[in-house]
C-alpha positions as CSV (number, residue, x, y, z in Angstrom):
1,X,-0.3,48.2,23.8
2,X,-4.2,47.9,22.1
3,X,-6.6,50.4,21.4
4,X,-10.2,50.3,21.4
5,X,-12.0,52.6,18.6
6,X,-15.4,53.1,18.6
7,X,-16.8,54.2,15.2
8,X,-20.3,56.0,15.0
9,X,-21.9,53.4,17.2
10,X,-26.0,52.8,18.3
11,X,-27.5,50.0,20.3
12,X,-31.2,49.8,20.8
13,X,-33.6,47.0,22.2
14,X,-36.9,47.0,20.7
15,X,-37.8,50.5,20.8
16,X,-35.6,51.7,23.4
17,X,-32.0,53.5,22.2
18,X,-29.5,52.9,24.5
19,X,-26.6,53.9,23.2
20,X,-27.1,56.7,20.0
21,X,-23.9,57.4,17.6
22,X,-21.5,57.5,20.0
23,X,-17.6,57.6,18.5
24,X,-14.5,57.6,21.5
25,X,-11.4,56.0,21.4
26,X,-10.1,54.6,24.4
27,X,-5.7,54.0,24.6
28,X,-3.3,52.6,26.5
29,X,-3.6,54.1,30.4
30,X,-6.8,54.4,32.8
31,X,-10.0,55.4,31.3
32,X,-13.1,56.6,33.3
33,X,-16.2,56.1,32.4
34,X,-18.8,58.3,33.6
35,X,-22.6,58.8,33.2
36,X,-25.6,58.6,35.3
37,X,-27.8,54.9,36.1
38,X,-29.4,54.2,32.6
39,X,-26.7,56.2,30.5
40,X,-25.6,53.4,28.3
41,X,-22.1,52.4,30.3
42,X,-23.1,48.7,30.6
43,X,-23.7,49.1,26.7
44,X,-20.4,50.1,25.5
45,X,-18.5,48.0,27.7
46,X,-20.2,45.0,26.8
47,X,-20.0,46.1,23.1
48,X,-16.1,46.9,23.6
49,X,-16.0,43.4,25.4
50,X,-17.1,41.9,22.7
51,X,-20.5,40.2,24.2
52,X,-22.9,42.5,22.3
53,X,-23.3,43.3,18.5
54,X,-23.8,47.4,17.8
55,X,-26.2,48.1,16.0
56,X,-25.1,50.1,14.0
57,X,-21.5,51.4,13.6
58,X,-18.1,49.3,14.7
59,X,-16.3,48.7,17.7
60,X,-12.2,47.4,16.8
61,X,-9.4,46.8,18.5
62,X,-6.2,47.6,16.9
63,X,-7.7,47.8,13.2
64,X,-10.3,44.5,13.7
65,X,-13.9,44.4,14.6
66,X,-14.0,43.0,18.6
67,X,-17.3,41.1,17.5
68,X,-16.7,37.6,16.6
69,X,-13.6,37.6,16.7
70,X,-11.7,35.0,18.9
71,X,-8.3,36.6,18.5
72,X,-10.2,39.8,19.8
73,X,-11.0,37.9,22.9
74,X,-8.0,36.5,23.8
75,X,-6.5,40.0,24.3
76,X,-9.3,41.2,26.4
77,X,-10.3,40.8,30.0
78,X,-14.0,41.7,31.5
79,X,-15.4,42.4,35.0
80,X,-19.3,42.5,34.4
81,X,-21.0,43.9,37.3
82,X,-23.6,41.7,37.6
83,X,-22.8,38.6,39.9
84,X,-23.1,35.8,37.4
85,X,-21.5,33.2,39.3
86,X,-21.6,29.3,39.4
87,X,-22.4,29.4,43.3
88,X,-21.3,25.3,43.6
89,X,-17.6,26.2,42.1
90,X,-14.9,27.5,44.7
91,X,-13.1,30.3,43.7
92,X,-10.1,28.2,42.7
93,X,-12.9,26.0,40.3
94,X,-13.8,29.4,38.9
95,X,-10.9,30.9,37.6
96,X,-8.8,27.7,37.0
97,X,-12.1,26.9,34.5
98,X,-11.5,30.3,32.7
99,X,-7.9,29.2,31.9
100,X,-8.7,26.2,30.8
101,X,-11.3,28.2,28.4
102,X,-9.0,30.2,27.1
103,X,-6.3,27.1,26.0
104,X,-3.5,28.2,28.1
105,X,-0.6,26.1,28.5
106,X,-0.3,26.1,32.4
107,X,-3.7,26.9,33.3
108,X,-3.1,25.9,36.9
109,X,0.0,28.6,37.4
110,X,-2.2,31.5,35.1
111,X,-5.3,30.7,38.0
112,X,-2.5,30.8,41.0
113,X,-0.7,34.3,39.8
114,X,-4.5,35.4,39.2
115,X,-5.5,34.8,42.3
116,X,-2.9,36.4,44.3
117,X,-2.8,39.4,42.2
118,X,-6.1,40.0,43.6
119,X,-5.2,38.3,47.5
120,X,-8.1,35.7,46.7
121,X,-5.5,33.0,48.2
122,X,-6.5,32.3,51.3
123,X,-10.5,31.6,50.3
124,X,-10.0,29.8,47.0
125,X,-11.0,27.1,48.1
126,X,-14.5,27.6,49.8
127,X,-17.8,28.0,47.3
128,X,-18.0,31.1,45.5
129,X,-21.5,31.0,46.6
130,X,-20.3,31.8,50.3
131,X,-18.1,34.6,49.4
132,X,-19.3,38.3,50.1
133,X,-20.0,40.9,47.3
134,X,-16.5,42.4,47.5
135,X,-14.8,39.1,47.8
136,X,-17.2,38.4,44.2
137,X,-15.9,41.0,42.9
138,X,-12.6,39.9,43.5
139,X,-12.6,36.4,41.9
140,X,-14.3,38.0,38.9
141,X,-11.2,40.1,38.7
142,X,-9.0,37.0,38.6
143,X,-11.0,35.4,36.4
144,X,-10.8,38.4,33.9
145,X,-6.7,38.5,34.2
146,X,-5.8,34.4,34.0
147,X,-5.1,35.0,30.6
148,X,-2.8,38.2,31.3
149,X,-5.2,40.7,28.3
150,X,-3.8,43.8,27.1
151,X,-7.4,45.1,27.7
152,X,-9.1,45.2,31.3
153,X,-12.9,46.3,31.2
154,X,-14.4,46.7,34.5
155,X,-18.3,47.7,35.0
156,X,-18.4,48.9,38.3
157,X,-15.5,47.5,39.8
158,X,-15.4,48.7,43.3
159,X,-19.3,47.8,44.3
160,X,-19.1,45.6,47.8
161,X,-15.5,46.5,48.3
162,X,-14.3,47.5,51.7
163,X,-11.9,50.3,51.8
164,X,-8.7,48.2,52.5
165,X,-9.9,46.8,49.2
166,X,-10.8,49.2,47.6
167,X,-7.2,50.8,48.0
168,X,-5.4,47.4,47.0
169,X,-8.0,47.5,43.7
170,X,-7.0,51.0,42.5
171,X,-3.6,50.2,43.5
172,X,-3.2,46.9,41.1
173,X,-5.1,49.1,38.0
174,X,-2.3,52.0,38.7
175,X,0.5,49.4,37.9
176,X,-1.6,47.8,35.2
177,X,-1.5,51.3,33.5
178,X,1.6,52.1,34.4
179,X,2.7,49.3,32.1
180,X,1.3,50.2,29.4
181,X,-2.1,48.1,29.6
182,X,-5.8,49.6,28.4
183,X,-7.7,49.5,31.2
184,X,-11.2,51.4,31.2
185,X,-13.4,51.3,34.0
186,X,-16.9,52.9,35.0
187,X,-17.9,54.0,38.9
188,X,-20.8,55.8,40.1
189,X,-18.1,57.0,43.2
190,X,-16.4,60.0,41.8
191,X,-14.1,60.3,43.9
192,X,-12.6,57.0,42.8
193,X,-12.4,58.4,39.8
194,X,-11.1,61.7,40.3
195,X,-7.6,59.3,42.0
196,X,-7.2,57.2,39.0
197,X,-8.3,58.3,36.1
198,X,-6.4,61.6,34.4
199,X,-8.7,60.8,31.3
200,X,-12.2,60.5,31.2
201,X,-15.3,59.6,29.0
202,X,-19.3,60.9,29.8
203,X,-22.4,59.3,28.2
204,X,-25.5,60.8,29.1
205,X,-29.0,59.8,28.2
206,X,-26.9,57.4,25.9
207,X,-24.8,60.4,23.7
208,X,-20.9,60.8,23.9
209,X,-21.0,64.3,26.5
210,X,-17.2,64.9,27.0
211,X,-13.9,63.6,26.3
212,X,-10.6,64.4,28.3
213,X,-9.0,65.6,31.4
214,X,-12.3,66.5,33.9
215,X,-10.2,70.1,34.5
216,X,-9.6,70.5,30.6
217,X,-13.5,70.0,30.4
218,X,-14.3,72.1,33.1
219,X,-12.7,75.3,31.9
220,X,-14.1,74.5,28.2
221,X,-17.3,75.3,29.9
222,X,-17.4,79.3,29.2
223,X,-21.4,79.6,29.6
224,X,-20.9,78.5,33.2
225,X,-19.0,80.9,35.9
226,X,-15.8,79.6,37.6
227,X,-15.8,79.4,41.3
228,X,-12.8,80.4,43.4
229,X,-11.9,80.6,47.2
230,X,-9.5,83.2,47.5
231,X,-7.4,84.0,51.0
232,X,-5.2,87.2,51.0
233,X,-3.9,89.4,53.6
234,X,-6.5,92.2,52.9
235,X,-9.8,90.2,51.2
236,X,-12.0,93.6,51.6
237,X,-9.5,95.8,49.6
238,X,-9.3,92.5,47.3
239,X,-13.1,92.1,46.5
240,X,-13.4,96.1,46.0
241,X,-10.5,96.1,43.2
242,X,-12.0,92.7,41.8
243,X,-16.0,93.3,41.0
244,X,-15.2,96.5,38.9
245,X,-13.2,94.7,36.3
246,X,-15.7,92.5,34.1
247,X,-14.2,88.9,34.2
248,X,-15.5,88.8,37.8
249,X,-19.1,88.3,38.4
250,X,-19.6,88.6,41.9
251,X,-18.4,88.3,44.9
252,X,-19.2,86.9,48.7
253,X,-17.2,87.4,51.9
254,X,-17.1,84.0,54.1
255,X,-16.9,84.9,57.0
256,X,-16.7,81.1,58.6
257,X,-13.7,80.5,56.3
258,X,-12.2,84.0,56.1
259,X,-12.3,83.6,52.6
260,X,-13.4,85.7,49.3
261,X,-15.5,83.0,47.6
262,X,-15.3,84.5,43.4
263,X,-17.3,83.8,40.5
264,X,-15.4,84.2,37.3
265,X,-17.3,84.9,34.1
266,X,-14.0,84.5,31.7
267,X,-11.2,82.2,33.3
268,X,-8.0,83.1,31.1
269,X,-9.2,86.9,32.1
270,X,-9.3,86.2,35.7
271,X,-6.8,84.1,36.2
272,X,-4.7,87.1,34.3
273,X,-5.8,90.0,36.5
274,X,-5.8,88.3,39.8
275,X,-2.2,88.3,40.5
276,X,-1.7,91.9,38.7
277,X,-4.7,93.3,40.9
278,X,-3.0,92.1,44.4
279,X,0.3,93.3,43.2
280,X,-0.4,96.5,42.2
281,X,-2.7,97.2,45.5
282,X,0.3,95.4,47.7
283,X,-2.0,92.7,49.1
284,X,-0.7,89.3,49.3
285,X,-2.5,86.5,48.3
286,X,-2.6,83.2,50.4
287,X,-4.1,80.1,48.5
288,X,-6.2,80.4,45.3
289,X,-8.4,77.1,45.4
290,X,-10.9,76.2,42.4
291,X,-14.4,75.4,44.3
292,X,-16.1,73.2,41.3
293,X,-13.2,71.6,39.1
294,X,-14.1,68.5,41.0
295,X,-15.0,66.0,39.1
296,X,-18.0,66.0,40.8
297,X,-18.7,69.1,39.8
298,X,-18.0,68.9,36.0
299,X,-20.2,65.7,36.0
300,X,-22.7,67.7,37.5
301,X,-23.0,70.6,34.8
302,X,-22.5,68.2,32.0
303,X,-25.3,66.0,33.4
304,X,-27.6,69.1,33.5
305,X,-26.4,70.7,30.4
């Protein structure tokens, strides 16, 4: 069990901020991280990972600063997204060498379990240099769990990957959180996202947006209507009962999906007089769907906020 804290933390290059005063905390489970190209991701994570001094501020895990600290690094495990391989190593070469690195006993076994866990076996031993972006990404993820860390960072992890791998991917970070292991990854496919991570963290033009469950977020967002596709046995007598009350700011008959689509202004009021409306006018109501508590849709507003 580790947790990362990040205090109150800025990173700029010459002139150019890239990551302004941000403060999270990420725990034990499956982080997202979200933002747009140029956000800062690549910032914290190599600041959590310990590569990269803040600075200004602190990034610790479990009480002690992560820069400098070789005990630090021994507990944590890092996918870059960049490619920087040794091309002339096989894949075998590459992670066996990070085991040796990090002083374990059995570096040969640590490389073998590494290697499966990620189904690398059967091309560990061809050139590195050979191996196709999603096989890269692979072998990097080997190399980041031969030491078994309590804390996986992953910068883009599922760039190159085909879906069959994609699915064993997400699969392997499930059980890893599951167990009880810190694992925070960022992904420009929100989708992927929206399946494996229950908690999320935005950056955006290098601030700390949002923090939390993408549907907790979502409703938090009161200036913004919420949008609902609404079957019932009578939509007409529905929409009629519906626009007079205030909580309801408009709403459009779909005809293609035989559907009410709703625009709530107040979403504890609507969700409250919904139900009560139908019942007292004896319609009955088939599915109630949210139409933007994607988290497509929350990155969206928070990303033009």
């Amino acid at each position: 069990m580790a947790t990362i804290t990040i205090d109150k933390v800025s990173r700029w290059f010459g002139n150019v901020v890239a990551v302004n005063d941000v403060s999270m905390a990420i725990s034990p489970g499956i982080t997202g991280l979200l933002g747009p190209n140029g956000a800062g991701k690549s910032t914290l994570i190599h600041m959590m990972s310990g590569f990269l001094a803040p600075s200004t501020g602190a990034v610790i895990l479990d009480g002690a600063p992560i820069w400098r600290n070789q005990e630090a690094y021994r507990r944590i495990g890092l996918v870059p997204e960049r490619e920087s391989m040794y091309d002339y190593l096989t894949g075998w070469e590459f992670v066996l060498a990070n085991a040796e690195l990090h002083g374990l006993a059995q570096p040969g076994a640590a490389a073998s379990k590494a290697l499966a866990l990620v189904e690398m076996e059967y091309a560990k031993e061809r050139r590195t240099g050979t191996y196709s972006k999603g096989m890269k990404q692979r072998v990097k993820m080997a190399s980041a769990l031969v030491h078994d860390p309590a804390v996986l960072l992953l910068d883009e992890p599922f760039n190159g990957m085909d879906p069959r791998q994609r699915l064993q991917l997400m699969d392997l970070l499930r059980r890893f959180g599951s167990d009880g292991r810190t694992v925070l990854f960022s992904s420009h496919i929100l989708e992927e996202v929206e399946q494996l991570a229950r908690h999320i963290e935005v950056v955006v033009a290098g601030r700390h947006a949002a923090s939390g469950d993408f549907r907790r977020i979502r409703r938090l967002m009161t200036d913004r209507p919420h949008r609902y596709l609404v079957r019932s046995s009578d939509d007409r007598r529905l929409a009629a009962a519906l626009i007079a009350d205030p909580s309801t700011a408009g709403i459009e008959l779909d005809r293609q999906e035989q559907a009410l689509r709703i625009q709530a202004v107040n979403f504890q009021g609507f969700t409250t007089l919904l139900p009560q409306v139908a019942r007292r006018a004896g319609i009955r109501l088939f599915t109630v769907t949210p139409a933007d508590e994607s988290l497509e849709s929350v990155f969206s507003y928070l990303v033009s906020a």
